[in-house]
mmCIF file of the N, C-alpha and C atoms, coordinates in Angstrom:
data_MODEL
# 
_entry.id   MODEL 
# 
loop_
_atom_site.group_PDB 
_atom_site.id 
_atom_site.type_symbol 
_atom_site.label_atom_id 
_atom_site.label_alt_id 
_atom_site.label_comp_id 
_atom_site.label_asym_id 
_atom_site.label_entity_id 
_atom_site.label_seq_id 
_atom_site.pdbx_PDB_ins_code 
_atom_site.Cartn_x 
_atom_site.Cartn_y 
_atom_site.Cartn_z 
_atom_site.occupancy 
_atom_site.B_iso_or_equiv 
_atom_site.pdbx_formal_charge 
_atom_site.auth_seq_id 
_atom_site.auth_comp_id 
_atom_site.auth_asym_id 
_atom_site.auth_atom_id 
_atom_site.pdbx_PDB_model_num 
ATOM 1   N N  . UNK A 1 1  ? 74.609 93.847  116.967 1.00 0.00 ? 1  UNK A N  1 
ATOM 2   C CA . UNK A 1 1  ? 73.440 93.829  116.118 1.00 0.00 ? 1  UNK A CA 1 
ATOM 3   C C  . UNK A 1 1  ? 73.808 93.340  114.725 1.00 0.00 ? 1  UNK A C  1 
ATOM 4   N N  . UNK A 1 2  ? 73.097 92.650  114.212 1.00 0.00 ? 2  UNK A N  1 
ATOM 5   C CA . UNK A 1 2  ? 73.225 92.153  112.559 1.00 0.00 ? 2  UNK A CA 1 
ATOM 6   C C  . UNK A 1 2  ? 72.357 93.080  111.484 1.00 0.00 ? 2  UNK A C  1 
ATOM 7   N N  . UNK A 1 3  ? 72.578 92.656  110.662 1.00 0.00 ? 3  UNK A N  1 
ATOM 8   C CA . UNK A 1 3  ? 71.778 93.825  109.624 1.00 0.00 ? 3  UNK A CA 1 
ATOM 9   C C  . UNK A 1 3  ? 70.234 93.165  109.477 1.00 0.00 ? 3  UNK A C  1 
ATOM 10  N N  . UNK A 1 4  ? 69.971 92.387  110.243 1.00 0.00 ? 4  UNK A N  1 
ATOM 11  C CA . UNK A 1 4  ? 68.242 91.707  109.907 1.00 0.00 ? 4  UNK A CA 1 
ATOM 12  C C  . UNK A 1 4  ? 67.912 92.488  110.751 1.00 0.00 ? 4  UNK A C  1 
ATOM 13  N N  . UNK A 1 5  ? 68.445 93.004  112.415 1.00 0.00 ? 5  UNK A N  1 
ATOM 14  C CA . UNK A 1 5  ? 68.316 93.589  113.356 1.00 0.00 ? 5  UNK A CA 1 
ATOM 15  C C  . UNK A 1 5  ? 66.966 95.174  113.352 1.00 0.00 ? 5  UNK A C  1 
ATOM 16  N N  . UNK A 1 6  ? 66.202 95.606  113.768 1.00 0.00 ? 6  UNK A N  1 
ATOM 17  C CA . UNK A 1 6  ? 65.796 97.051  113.472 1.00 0.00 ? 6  UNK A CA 1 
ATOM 18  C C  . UNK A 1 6  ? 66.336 97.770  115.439 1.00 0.00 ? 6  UNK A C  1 
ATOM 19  N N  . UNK A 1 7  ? 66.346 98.669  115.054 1.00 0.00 ? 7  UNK A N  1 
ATOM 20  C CA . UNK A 1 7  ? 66.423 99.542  116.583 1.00 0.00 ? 7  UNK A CA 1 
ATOM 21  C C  . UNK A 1 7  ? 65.099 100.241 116.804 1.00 0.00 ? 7  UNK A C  1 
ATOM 22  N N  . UNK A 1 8  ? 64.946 100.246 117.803 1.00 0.00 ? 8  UNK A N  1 
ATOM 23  C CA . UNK A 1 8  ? 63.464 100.617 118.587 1.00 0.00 ? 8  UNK A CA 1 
ATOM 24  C C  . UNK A 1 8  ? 63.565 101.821 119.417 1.00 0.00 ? 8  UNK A C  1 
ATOM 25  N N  . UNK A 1 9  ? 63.269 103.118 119.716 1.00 0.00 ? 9  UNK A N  1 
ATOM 26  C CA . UNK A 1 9  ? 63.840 104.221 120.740 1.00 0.00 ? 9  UNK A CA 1 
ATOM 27  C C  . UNK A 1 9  ? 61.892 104.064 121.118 1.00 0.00 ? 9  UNK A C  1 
ATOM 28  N N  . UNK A 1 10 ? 61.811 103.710 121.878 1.00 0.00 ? 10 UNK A N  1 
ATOM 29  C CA . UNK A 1 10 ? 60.462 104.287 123.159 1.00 0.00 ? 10 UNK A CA 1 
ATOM 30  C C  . UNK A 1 10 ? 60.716 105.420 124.303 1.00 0.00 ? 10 UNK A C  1 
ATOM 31  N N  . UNK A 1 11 ? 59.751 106.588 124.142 1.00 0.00 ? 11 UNK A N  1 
ATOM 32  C CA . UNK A 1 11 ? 60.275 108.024 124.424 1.00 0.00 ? 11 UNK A CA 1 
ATOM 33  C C  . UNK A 1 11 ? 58.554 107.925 125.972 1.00 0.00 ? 11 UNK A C  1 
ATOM 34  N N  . UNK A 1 12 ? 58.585 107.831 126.719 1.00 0.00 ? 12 UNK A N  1 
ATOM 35  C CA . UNK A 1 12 ? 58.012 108.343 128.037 1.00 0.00 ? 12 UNK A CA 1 
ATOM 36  C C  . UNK A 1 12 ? 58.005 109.259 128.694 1.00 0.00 ? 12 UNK A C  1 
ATOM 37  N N  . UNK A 1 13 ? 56.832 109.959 128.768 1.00 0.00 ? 13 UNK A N  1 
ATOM 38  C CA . UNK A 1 13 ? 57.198 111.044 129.522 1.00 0.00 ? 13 UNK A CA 1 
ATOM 39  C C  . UNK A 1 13 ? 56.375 111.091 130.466 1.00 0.00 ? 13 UNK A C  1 
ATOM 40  N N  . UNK A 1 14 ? 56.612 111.509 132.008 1.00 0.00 ? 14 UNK A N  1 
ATOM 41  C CA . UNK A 1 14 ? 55.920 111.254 133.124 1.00 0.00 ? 14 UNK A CA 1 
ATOM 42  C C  . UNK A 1 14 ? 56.159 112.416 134.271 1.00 0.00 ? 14 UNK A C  1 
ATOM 43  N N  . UNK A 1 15 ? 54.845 112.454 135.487 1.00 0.00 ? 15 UNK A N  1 
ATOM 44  C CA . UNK A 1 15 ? 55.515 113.219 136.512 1.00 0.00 ? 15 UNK A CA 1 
ATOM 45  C C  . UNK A 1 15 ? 54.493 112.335 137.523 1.00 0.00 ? 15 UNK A C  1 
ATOM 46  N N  . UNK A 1 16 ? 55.025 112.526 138.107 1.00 0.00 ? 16 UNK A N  1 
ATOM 47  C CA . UNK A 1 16 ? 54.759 111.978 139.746 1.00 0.00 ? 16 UNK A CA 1 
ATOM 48  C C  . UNK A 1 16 ? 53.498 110.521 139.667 1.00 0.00 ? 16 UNK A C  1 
ATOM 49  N N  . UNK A 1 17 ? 54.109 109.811 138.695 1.00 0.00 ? 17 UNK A N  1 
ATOM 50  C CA . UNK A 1 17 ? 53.652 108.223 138.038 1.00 0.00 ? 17 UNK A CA 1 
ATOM 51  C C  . UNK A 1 17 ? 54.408 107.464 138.472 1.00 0.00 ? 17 UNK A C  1 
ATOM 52  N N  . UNK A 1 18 ? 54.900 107.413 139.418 1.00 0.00 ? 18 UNK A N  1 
ATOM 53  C CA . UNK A 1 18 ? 55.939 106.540 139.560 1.00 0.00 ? 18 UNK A CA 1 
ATOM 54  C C  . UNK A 1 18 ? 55.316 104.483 139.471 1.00 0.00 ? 18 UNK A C  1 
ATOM 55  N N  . UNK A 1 19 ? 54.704 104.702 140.097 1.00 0.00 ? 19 UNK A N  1 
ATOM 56  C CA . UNK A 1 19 ? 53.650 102.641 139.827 1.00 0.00 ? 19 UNK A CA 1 
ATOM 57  C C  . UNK A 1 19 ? 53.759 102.837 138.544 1.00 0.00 ? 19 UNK A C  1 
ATOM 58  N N  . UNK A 1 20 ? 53.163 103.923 138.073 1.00 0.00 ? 20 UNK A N  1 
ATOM 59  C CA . UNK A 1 20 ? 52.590 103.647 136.667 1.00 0.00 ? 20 UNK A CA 1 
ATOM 60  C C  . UNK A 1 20 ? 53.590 103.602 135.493 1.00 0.00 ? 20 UNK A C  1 
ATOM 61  N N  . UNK A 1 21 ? 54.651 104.097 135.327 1.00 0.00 ? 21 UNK A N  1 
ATOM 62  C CA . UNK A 1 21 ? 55.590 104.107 134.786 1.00 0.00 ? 21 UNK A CA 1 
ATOM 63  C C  . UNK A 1 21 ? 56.526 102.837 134.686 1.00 0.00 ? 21 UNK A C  1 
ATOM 64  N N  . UNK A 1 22 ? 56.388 102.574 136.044 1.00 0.00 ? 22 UNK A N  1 
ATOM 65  C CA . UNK A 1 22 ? 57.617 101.485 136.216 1.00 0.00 ? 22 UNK A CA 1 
ATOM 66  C C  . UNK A 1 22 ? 56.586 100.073 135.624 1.00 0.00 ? 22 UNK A C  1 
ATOM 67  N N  . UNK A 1 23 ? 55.571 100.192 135.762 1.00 0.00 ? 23 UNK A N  1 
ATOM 68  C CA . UNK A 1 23 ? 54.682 98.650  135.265 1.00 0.00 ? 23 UNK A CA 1 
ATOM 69  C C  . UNK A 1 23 ? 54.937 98.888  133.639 1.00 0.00 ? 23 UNK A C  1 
ATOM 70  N N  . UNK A 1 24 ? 54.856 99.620  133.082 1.00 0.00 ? 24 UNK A N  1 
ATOM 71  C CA . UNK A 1 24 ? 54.873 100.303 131.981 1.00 0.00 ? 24 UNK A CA 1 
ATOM 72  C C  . UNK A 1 24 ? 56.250 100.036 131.238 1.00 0.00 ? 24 UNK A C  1 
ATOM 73  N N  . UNK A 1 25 ? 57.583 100.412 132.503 1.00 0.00 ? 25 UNK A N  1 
ATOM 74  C CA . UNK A 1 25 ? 58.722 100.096 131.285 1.00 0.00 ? 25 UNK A CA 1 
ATOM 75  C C  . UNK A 1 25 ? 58.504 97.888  132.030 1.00 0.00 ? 25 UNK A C  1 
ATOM 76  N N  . UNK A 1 26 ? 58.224 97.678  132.638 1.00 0.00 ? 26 UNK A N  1 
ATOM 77  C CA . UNK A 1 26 ? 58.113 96.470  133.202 1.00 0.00 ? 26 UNK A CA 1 
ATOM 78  C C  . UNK A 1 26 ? 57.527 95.569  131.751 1.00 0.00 ? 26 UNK A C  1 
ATOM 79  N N  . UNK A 1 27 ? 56.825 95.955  131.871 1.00 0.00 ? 27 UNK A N  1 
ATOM 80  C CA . UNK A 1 27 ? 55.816 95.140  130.513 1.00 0.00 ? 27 UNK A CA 1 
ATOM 81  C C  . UNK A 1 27 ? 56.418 95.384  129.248 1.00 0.00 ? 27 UNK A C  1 
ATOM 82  N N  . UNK A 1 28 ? 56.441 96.727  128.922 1.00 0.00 ? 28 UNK A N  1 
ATOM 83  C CA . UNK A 1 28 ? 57.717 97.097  127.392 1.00 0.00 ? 28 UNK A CA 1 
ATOM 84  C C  . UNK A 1 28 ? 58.746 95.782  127.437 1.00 0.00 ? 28 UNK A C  1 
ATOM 85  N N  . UNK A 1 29 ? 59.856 95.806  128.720 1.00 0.00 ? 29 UNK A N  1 
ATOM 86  C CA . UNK A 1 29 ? 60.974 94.755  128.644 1.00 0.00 ? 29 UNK A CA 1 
ATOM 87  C C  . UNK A 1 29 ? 60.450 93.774  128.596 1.00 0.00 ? 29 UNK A C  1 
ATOM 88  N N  . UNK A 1 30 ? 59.251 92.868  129.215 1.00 0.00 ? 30 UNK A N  1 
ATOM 89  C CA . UNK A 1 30 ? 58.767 91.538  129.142 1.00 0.00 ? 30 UNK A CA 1 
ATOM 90  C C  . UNK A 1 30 ? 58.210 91.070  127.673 1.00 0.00 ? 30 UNK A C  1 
ATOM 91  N N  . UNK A 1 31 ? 57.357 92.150  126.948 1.00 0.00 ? 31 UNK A N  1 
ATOM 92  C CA . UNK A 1 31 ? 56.966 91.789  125.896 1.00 0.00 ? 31 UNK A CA 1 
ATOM 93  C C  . UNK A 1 31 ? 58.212 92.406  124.596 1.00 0.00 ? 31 UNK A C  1 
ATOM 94  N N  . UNK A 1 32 ? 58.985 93.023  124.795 1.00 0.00 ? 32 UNK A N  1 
ATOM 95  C CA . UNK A 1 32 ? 59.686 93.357  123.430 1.00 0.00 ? 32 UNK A CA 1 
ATOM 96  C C  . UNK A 1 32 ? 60.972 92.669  123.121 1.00 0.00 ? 32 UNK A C  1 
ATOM 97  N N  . UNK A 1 33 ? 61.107 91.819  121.799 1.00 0.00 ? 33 UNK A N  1 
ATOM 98  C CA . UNK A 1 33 ? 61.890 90.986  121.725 1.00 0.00 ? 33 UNK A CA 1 
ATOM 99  C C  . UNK A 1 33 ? 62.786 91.811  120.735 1.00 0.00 ? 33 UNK A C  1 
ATOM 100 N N  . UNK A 1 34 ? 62.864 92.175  120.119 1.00 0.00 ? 34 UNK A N  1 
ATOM 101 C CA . UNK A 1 34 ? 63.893 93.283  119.471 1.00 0.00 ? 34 UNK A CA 1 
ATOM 102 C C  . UNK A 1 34 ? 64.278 94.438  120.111 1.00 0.00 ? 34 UNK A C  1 
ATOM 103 N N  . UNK A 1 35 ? 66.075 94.127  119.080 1.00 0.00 ? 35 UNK A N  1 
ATOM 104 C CA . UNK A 1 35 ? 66.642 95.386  120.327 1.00 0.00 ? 35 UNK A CA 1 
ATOM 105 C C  . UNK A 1 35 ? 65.809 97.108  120.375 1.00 0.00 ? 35 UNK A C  1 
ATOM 106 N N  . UNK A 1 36 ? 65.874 97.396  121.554 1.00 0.00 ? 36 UNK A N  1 
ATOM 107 C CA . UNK A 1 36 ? 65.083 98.658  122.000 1.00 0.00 ? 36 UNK A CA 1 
ATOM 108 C C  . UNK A 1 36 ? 66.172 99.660  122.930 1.00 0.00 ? 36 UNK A C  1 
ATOM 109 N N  . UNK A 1 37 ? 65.616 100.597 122.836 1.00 0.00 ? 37 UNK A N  1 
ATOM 110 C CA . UNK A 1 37 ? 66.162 101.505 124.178 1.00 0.00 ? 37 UNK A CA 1 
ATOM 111 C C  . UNK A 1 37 ? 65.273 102.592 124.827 1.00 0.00 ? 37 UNK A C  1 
ATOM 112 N N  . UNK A 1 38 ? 65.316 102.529 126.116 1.00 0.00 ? 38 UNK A N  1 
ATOM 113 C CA . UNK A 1 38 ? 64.333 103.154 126.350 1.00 0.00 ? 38 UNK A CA 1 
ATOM 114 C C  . UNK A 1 38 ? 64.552 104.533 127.057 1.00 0.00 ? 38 UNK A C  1 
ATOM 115 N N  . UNK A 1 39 ? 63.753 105.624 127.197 1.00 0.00 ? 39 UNK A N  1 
ATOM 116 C CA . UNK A 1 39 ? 64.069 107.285 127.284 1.00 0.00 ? 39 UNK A CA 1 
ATOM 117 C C  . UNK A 1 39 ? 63.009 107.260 128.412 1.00 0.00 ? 39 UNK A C  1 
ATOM 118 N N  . UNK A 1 40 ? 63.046 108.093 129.704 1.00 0.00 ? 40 UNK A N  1 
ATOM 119 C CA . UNK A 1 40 ? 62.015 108.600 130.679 1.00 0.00 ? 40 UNK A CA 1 
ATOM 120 C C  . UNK A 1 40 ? 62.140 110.059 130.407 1.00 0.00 ? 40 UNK A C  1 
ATOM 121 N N  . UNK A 1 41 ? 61.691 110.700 130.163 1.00 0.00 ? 41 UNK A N  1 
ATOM 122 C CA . UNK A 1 41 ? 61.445 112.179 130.336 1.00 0.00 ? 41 UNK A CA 1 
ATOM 123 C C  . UNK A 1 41 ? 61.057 112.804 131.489 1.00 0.00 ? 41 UNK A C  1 
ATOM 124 N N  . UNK A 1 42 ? 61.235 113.143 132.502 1.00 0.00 ? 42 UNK A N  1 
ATOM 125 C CA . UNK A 1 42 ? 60.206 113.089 134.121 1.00 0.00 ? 42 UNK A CA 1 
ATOM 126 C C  . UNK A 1 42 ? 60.207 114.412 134.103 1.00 0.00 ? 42 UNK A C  1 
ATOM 127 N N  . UNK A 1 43 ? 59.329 115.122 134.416 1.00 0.00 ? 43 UNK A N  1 
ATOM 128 C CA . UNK A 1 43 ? 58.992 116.560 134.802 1.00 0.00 ? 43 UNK A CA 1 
ATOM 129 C C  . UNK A 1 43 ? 59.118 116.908 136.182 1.00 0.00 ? 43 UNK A C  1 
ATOM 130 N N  . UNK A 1 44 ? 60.111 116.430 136.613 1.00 0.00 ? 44 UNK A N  1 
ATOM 131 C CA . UNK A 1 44 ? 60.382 117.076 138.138 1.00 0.00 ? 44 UNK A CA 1 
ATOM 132 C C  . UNK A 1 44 ? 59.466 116.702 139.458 1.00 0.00 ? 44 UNK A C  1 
ATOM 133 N N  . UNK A 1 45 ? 59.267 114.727 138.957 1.00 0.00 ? 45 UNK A N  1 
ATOM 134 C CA . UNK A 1 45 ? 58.314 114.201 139.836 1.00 0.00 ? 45 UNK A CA 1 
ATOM 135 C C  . UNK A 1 45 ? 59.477 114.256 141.124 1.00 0.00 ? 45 UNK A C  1 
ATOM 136 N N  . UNK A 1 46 ? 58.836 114.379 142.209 1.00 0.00 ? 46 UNK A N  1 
ATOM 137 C CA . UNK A 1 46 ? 59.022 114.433 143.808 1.00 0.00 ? 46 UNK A CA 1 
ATOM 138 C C  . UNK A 1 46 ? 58.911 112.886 144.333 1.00 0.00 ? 46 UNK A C  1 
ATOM 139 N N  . UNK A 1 47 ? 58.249 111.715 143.768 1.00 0.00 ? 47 UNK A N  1 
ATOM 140 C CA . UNK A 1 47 ? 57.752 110.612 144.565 1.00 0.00 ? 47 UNK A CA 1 
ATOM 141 C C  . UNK A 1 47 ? 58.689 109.214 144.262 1.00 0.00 ? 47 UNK A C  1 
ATOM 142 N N  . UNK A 1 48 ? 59.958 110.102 143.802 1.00 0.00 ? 48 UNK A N  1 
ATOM 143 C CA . UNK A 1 48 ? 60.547 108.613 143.660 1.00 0.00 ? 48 UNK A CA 1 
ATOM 144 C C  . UNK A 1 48 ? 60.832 107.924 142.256 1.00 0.00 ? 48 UNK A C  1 
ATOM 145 N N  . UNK A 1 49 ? 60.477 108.387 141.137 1.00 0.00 ? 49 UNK A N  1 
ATOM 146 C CA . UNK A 1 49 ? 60.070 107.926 140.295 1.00 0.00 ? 49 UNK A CA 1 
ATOM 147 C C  . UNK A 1 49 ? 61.484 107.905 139.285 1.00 0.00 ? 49 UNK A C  1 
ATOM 148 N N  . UNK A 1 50 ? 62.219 108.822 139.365 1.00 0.00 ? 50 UNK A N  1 
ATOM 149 C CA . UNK A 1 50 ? 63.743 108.923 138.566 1.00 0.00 ? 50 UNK A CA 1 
ATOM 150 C C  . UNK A 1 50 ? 64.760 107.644 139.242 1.00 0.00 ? 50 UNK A C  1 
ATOM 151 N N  . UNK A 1 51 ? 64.646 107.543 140.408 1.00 0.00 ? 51 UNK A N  1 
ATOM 152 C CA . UNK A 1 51 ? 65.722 106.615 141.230 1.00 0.00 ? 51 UNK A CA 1 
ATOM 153 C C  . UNK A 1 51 ? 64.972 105.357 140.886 1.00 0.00 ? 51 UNK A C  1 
ATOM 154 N N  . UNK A 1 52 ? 64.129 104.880 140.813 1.00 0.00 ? 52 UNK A N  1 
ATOM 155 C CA . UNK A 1 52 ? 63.387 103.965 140.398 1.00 0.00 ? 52 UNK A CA 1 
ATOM 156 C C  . UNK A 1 52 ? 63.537 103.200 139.083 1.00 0.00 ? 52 UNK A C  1 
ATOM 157 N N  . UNK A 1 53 ? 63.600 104.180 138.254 1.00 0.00 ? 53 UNK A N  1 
ATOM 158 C CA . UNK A 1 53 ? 63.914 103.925 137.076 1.00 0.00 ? 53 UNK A CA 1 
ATOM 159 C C  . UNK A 1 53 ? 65.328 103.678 136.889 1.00 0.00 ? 53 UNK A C  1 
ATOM 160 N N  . UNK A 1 54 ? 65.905 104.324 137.183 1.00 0.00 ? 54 UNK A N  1 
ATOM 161 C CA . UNK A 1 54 ? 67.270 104.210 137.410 1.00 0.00 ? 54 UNK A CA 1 
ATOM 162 C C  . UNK A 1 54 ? 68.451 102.902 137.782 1.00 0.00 ? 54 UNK A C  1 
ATOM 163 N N  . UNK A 1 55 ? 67.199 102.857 139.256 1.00 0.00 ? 55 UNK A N  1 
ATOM 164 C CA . UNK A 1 55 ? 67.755 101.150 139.326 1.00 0.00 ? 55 UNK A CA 1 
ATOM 165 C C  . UNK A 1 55 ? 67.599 99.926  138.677 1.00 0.00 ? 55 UNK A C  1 
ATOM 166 N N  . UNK A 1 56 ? 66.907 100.554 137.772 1.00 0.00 ? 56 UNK A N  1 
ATOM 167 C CA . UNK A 1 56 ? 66.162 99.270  136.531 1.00 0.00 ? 56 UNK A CA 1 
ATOM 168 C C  . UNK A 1 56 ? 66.989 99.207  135.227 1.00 0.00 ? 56 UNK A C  1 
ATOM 169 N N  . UNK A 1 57 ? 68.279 100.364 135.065 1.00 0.00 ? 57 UNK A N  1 
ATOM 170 C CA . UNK A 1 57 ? 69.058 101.159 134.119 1.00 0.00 ? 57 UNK A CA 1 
ATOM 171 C C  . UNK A 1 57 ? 68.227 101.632 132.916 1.00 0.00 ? 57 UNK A C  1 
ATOM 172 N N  . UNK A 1 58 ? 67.149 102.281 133.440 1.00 0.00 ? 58 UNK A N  1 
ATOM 173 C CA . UNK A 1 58 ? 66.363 103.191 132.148 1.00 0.00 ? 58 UNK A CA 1 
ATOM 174 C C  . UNK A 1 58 ? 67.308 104.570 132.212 1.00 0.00 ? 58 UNK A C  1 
ATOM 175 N N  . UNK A 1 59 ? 67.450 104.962 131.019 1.00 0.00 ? 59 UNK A N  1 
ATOM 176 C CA . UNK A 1 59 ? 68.161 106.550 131.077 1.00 0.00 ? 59 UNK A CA 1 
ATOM 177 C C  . UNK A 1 59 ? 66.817 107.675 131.366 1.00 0.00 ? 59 UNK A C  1 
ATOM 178 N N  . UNK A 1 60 ? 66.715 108.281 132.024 1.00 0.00 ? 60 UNK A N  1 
ATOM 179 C CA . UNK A 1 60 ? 65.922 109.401 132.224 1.00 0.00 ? 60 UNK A CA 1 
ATOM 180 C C  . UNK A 1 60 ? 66.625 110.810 132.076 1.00 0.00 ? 60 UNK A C  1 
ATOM 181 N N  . UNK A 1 61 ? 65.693 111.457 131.890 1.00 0.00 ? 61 UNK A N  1 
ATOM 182 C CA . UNK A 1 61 ? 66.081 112.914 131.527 1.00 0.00 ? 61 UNK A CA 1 
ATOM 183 C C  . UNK A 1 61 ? 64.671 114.060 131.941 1.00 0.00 ? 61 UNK A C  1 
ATOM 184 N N  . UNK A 1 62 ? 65.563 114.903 132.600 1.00 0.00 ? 62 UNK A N  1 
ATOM 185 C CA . UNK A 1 62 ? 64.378 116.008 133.743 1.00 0.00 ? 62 UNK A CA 1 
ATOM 186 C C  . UNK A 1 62 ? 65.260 117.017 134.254 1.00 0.00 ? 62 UNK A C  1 
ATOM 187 N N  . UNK A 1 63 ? 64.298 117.589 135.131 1.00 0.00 ? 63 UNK A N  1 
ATOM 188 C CA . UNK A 1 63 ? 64.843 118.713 135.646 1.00 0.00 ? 63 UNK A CA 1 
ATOM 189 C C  . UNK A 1 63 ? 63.908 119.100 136.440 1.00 0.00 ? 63 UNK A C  1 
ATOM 190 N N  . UNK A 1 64 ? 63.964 120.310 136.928 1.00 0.00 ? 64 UNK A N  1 
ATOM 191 C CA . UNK A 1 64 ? 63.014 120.921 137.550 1.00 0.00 ? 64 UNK A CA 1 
ATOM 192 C C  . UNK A 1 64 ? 61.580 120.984 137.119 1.00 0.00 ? 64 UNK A C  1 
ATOM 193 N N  . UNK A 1 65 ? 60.253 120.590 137.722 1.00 0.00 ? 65 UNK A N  1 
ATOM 194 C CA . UNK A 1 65 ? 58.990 120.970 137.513 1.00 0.00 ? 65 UNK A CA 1 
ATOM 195 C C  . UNK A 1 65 ? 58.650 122.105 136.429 1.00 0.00 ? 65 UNK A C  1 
ATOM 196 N N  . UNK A 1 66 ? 58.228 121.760 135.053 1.00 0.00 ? 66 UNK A N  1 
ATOM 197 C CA . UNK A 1 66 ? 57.662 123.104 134.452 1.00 0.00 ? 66 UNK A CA 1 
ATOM 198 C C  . UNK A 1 66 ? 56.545 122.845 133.598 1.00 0.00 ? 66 UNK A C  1 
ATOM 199 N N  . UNK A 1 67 ? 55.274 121.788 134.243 1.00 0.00 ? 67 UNK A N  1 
ATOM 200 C CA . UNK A 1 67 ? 54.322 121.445 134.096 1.00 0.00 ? 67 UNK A CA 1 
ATOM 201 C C  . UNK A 1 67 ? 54.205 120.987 132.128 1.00 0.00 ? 67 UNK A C  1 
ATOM 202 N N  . UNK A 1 68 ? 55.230 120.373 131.768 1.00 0.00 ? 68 UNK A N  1 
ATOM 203 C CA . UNK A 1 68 ? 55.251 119.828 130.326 1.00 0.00 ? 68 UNK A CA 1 
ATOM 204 C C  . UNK A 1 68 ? 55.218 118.417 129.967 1.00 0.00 ? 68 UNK A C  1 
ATOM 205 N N  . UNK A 1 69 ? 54.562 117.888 131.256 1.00 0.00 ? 69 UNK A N  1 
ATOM 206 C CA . UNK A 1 69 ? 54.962 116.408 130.563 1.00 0.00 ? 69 UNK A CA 1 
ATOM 207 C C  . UNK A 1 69 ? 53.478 116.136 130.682 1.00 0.00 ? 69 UNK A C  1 
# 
């Protein structure tokens, strides 16, 4: 990064969204041209939605279901 550079943190939080999420970081990466990083928060979705992200190298962070997202 150079010092003209800004950093971007985009914070998501989701449960059992999995389409909806992934179009979501899909479009973030297509339209954002400065450096970014991006956060999933998942509330203990069941449908797939952490491995998903995952294979896309989004960092996620969850745990067990405790109806907060």
């Amino acid at each position: 990064m150079n010092k003209n550079s800004c950093d971007v943190g985009i914070a998501i939080t989701t449960y059992l969204r999995k389409d909806m999420v992934c179009n979501l970081v899909d479009r973030i990466q297509a339209l954002t041209r400065s450096d970014y990083k991006i956060v999933v928060c998942d509330d203990g979705s069941s449908d797939g939605t952490v491995e998903e992200l995952r294979k896309k190298g989004i960092t996620v962070l969850g745990g067990k279901n405790k109806s907060i997202a």
